[in-house]
Biopython code that builds the backbone (N, CA, C, O; Angstrom):
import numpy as np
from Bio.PDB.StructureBuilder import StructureBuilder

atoms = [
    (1, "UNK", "N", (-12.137, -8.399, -31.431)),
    (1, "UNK", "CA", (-13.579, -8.355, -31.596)),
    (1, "UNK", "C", (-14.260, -7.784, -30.346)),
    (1, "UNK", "O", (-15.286, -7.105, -30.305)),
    (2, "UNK", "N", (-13.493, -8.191, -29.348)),
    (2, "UNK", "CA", (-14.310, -7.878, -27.889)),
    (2, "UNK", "C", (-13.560, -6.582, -26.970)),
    (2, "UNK", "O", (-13.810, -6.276, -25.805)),
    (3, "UNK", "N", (-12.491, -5.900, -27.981)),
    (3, "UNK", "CA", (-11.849, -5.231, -27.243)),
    (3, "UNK", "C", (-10.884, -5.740, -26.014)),
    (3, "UNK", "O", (-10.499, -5.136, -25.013)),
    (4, "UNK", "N", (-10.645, -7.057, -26.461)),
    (4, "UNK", "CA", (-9.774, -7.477, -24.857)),
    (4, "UNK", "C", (-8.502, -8.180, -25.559)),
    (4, "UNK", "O", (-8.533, -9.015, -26.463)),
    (5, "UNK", "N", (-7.300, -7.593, -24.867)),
    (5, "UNK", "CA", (-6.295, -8.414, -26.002)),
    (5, "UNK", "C", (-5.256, -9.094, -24.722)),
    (5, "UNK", "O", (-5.142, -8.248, -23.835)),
    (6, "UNK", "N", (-4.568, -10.232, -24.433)),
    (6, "UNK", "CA", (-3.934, -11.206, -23.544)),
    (6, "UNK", "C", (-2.696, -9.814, -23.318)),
    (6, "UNK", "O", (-2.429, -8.884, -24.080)),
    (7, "UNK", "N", (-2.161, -10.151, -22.007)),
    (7, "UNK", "CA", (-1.055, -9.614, -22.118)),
    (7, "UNK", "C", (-0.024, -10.857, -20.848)),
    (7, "UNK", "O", (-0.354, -11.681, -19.995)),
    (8, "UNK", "N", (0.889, -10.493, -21.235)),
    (8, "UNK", "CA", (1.932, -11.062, -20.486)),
    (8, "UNK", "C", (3.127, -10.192, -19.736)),
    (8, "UNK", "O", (3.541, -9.095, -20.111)),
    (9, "UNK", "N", (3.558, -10.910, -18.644)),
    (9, "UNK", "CA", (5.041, -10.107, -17.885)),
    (9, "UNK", "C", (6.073, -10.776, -18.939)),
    (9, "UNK", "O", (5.811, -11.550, -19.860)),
    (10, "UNK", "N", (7.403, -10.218, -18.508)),
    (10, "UNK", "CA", (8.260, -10.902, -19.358)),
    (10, "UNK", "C", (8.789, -11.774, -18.705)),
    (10, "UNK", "O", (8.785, -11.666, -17.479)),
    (11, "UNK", "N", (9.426, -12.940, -19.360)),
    (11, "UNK", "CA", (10.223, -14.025, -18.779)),
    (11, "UNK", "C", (10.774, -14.302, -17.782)),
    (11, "UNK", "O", (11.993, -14.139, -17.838)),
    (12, "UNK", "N", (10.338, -14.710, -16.745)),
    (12, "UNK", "CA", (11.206, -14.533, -14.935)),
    (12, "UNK", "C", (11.371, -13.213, -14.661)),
    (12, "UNK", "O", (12.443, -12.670, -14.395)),
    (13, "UNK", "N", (9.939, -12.525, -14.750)),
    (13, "UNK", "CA", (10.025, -11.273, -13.923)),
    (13, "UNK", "C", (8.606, -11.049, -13.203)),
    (13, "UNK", "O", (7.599, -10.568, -13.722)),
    (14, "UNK", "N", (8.768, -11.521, -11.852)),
    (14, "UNK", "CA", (7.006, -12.013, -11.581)),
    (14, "UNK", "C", (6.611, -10.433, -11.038)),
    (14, "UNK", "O", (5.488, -10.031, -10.730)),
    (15, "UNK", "N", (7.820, -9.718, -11.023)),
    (15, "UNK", "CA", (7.047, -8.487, -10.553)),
    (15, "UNK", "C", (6.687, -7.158, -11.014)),
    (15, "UNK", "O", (6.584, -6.075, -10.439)),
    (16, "UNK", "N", (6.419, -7.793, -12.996)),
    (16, "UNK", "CA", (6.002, -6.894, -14.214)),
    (16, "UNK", "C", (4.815, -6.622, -13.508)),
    (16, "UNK", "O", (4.695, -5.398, -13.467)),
    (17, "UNK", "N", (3.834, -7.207, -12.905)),
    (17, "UNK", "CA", (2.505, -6.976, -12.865)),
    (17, "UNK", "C", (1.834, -7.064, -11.168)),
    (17, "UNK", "O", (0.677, -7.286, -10.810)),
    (18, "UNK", "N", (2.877, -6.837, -10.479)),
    (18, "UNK", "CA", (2.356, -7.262, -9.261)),
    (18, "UNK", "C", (1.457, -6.276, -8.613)),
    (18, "UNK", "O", (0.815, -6.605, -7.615)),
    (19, "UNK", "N", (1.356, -4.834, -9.231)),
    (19, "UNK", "CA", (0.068, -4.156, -8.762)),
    (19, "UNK", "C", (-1.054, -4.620, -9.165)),
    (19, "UNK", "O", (-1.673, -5.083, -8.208)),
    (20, "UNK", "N", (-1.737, -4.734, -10.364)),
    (20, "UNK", "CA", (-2.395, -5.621, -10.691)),
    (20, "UNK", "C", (-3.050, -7.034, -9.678)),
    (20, "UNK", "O", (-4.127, -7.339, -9.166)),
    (21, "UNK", "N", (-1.884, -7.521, -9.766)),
    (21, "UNK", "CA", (-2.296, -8.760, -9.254)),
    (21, "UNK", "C", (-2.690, -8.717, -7.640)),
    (21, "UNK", "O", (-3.440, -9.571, -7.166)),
    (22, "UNK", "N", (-2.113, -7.634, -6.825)),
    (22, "UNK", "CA", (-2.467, -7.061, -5.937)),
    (22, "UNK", "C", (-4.241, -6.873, -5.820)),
    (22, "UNK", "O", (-5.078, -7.345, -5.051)),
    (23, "UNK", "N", (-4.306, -6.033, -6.875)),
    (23, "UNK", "CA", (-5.676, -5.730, -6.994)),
    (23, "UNK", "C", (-6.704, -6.782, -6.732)),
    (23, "UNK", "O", (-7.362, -6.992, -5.713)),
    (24, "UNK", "N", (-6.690, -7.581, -8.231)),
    (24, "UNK", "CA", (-7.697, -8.677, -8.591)),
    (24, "UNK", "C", (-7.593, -9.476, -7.273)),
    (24, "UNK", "O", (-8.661, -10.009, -6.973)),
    (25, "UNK", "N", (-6.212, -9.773, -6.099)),
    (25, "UNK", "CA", (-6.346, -10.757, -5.117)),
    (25, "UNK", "C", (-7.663, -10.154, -4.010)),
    (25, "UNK", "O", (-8.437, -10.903, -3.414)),
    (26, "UNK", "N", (-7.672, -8.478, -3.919)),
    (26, "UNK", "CA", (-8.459, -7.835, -3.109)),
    (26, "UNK", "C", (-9.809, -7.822, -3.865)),
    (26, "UNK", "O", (-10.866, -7.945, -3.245)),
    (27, "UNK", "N", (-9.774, -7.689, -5.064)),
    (27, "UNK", "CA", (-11.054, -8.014, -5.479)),
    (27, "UNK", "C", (-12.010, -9.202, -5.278)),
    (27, "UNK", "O", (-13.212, -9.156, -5.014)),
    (28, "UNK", "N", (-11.117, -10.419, -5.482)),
    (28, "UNK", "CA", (-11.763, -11.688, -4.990)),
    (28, "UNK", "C", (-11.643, -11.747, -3.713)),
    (28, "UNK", "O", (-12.555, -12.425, -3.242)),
    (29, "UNK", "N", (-10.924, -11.341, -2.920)),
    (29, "UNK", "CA", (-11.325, -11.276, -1.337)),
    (29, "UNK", "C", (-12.642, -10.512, -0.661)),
    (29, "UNK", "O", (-13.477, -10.942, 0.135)),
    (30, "UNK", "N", (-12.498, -9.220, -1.288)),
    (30, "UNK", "CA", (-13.672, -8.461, -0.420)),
    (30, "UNK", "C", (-15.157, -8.116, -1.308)),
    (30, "UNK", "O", (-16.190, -7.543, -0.960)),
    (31, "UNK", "N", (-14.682, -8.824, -2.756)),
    (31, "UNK", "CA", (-15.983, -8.728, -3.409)),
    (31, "UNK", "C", (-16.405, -9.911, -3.995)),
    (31, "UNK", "O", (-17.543, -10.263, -3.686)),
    (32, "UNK", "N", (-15.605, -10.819, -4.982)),
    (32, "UNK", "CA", (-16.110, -12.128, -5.038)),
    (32, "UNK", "C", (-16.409, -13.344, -4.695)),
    (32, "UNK", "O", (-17.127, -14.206, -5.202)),
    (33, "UNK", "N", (-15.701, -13.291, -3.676)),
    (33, "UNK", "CA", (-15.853, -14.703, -2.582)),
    (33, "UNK", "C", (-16.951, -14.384, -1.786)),
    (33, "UNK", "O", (-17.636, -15.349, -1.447)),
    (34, "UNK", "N", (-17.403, -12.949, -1.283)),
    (34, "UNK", "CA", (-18.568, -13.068, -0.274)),
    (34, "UNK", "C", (-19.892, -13.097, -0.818)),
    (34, "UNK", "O", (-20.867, -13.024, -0.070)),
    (35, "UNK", "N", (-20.018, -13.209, -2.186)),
    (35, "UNK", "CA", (-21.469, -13.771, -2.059)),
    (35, "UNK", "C", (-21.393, -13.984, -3.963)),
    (35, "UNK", "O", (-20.425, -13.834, -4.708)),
    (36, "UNK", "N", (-22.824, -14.380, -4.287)),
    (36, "UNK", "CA", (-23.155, -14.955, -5.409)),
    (36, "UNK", "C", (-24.224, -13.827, -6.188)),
    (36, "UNK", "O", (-25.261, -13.276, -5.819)),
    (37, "UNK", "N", (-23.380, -13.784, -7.503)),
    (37, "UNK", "CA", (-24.438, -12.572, -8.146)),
    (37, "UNK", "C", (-25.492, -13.459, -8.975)),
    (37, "UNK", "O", (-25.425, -14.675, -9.154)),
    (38, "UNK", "N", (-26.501, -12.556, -9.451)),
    (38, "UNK", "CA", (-27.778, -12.927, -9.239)),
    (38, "UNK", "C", (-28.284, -13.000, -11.079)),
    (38, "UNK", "O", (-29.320, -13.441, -11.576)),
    (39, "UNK", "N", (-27.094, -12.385, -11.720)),
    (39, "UNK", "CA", (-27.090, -11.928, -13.135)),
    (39, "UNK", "C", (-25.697, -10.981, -13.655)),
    (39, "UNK", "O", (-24.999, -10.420, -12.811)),
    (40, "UNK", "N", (-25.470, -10.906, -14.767)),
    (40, "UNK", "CA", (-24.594, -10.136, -15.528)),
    (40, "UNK", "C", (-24.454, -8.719, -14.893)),
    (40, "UNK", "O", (-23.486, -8.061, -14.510)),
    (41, "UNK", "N", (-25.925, -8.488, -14.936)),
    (41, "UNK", "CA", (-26.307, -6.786, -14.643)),
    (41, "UNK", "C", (-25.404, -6.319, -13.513)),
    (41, "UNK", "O", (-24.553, -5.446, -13.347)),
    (42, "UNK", "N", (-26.106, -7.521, -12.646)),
    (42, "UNK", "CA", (-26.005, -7.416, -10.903)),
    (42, "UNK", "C", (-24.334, -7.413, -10.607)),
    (42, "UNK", "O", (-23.698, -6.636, -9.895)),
    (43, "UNK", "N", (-23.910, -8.431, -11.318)),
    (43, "UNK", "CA", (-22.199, -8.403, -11.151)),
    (43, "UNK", "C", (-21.556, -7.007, -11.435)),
    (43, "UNK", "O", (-20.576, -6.618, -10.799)),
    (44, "UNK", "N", (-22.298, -6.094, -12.659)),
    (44, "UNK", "CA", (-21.238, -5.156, -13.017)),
    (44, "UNK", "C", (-21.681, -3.848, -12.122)),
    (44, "UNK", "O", (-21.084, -2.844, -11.734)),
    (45, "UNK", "N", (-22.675, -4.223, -12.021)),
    (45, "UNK", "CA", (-22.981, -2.843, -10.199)),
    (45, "UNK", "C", (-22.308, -2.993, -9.500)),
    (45, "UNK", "O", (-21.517, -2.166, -9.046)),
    (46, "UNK", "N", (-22.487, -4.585, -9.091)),
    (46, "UNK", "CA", (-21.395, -4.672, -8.060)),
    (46, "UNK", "C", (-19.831, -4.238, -8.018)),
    (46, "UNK", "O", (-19.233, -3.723, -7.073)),
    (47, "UNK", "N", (-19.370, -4.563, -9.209)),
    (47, "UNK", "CA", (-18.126, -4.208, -9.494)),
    (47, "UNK", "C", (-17.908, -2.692, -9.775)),
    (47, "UNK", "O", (-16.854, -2.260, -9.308)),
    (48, "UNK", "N", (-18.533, -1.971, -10.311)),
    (48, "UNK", "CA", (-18.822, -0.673, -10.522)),
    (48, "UNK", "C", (-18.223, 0.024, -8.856)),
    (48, "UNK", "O", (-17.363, 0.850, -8.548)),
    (49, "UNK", "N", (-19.219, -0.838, -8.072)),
    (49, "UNK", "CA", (-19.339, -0.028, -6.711)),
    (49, "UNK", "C", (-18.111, -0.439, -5.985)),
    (49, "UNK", "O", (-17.645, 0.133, -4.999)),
    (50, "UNK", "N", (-17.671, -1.411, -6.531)),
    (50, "UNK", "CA", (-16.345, -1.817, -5.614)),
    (50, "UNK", "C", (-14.747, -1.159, -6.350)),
    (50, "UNK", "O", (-13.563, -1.093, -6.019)),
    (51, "UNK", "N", (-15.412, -0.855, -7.246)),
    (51, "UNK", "CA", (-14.008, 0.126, -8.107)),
    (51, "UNK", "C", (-13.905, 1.034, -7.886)),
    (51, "UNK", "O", (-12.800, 1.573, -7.831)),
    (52, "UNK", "N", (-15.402, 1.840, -7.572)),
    (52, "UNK", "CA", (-15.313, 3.586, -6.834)),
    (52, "UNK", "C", (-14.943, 3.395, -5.096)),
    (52, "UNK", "O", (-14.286, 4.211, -4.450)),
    (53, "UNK", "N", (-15.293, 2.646, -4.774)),
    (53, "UNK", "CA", (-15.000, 2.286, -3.192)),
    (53, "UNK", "C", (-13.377, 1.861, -2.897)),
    (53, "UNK", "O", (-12.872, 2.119, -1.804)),
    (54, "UNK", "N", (-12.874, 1.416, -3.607)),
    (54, "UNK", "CA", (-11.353, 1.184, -3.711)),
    (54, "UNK", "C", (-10.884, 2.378, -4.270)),
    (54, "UNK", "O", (-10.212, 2.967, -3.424)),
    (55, "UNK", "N", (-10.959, 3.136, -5.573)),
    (55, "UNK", "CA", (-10.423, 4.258, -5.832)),
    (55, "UNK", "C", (-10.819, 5.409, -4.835)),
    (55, "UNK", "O", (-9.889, 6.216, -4.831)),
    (56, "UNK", "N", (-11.712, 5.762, -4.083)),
    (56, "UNK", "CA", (-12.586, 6.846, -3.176)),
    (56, "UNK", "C", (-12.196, 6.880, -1.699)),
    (56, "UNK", "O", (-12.034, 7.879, -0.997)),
    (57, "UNK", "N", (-12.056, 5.379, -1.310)),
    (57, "UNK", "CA", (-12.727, 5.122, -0.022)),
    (57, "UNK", "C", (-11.606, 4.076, 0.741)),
    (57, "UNK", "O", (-11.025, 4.198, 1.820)),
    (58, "UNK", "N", (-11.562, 3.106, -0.186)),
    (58, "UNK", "CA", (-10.391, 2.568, 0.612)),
    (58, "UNK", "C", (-8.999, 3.234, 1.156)),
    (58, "UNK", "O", (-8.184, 3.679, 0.348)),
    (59, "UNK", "N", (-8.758, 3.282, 2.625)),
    (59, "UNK", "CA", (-7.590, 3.571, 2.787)),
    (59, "UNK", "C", (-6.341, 2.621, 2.707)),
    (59, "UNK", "O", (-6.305, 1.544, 3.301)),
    (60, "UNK", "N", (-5.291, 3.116, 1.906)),
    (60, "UNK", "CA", (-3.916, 2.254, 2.138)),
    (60, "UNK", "C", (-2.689, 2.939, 2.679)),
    (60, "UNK", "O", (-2.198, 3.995, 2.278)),
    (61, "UNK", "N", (-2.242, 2.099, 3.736)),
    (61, "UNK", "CA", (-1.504, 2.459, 4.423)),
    (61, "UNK", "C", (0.021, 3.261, 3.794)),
    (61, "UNK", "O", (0.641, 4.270, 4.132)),
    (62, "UNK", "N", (0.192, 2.302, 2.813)),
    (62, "UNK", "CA", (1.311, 2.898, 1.752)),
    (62, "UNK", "C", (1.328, 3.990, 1.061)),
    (62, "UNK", "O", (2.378, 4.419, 0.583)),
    (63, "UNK", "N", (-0.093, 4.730, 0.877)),
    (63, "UNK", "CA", (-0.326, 5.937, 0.593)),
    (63, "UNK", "C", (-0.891, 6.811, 1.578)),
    (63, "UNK", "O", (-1.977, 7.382, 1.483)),
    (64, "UNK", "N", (0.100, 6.893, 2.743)),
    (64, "UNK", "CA", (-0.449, 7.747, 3.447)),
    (64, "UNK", "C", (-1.427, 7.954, 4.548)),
    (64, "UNK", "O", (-1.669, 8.982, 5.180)),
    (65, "UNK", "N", (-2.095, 6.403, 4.676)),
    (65, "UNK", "CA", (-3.624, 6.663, 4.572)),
    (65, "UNK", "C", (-4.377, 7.466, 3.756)),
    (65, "UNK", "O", (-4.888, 8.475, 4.244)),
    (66, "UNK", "N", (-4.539, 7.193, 2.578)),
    (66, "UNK", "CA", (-5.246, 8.047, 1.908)),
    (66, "UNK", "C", (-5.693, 6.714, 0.937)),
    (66, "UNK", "O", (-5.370, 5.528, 0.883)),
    (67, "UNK", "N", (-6.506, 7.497, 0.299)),
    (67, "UNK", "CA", (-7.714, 6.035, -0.416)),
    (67, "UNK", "C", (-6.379, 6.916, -2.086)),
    (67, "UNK", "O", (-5.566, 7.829, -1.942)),
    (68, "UNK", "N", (-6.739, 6.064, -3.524)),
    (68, "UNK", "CA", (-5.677, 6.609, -4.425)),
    (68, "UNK", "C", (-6.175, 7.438, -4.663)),
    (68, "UNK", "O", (-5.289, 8.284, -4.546)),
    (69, "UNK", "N", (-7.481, 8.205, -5.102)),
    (69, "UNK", "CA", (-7.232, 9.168, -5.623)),
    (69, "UNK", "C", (-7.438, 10.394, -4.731)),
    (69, "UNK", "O", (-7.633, 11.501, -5.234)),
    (70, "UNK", "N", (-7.402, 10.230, -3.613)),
    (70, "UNK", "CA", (-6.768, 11.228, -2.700)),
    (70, "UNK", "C", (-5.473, 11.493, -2.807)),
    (70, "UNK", "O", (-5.372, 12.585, -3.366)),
    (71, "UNK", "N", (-4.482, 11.073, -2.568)),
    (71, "UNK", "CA", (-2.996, 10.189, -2.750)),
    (71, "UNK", "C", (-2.599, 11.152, -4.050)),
    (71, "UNK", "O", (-1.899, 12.164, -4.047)),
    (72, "UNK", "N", (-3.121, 10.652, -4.904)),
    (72, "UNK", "CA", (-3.381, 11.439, -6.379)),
    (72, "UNK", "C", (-3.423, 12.920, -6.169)),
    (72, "UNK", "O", (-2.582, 13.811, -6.290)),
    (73, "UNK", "N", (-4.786, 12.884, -5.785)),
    (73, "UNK", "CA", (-4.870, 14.543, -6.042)),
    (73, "UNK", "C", (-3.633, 15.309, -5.085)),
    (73, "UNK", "O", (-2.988, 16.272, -5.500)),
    (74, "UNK", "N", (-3.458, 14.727, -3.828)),
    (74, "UNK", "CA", (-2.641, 15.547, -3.064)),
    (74, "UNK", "C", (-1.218, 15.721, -3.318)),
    (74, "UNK", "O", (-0.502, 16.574, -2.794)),
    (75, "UNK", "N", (-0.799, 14.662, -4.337)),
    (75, "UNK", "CA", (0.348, 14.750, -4.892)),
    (75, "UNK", "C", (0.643, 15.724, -6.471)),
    (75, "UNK", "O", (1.654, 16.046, -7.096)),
    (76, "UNK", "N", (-0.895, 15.951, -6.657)),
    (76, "UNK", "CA", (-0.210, 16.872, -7.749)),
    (76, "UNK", "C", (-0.215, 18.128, -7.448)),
    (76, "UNK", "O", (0.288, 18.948, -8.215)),
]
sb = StructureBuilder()
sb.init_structure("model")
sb.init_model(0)
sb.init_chain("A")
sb.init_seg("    ")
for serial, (resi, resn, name, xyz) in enumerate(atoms, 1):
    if name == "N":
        sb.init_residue(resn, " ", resi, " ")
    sb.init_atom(name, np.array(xyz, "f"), 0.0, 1.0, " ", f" {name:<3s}", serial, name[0])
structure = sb.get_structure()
C-alpha cells in the first residue's frame, strides 16, 4: 500500500547488509541525534540535504578520498 516492503539478511550472515547499516549508523550520528525536527516537511529537507551531502560531499577514505559519486564517476 505504502510502497515499502520488510526485507531481511539471510540466516547467520550479519554481513548481507552491512553497507546499509553503515549508512543509517552515520545517518543517526550526524543527522538525527543533533537536533529535533520541527515537522514531517522539515525532516524530509533535512534528509534530502543530508543524502546529497553524503552522495556529493562527504569524503571517504575507502574511496579514495572521494565523496561516492565522485568515486563513481571516476571509475567509469
Amino acid at each position: 500500500e505504502k510502497g515499502i516492503s520488510q526485507s531481511m539478511s539471510r540466516k547467520g550472515n550479519c554481513l548481507d547488509n552491512a553497507v546499509m547499516e553503515n549508512f543509517f549508523g552515520l545517518l543517526k550520528s550526524e543527522l538525527l541525534y543533533l537536533q529535533k525536527f520541527e515537522s514531517v516537511d522539515h525532516f524530509r529537507k533535512e534528509l534530502e540535504e543530508y543524502i546529497n551531502y553524503y552522495n556529493n560531499k562527504r569524503i571517504k577514505t575507502a574511496l579514495n578520498n572521494m565523496s561516492p559519486v565522485q568515486y563513481r564517476t571516476h571509475a567509469i
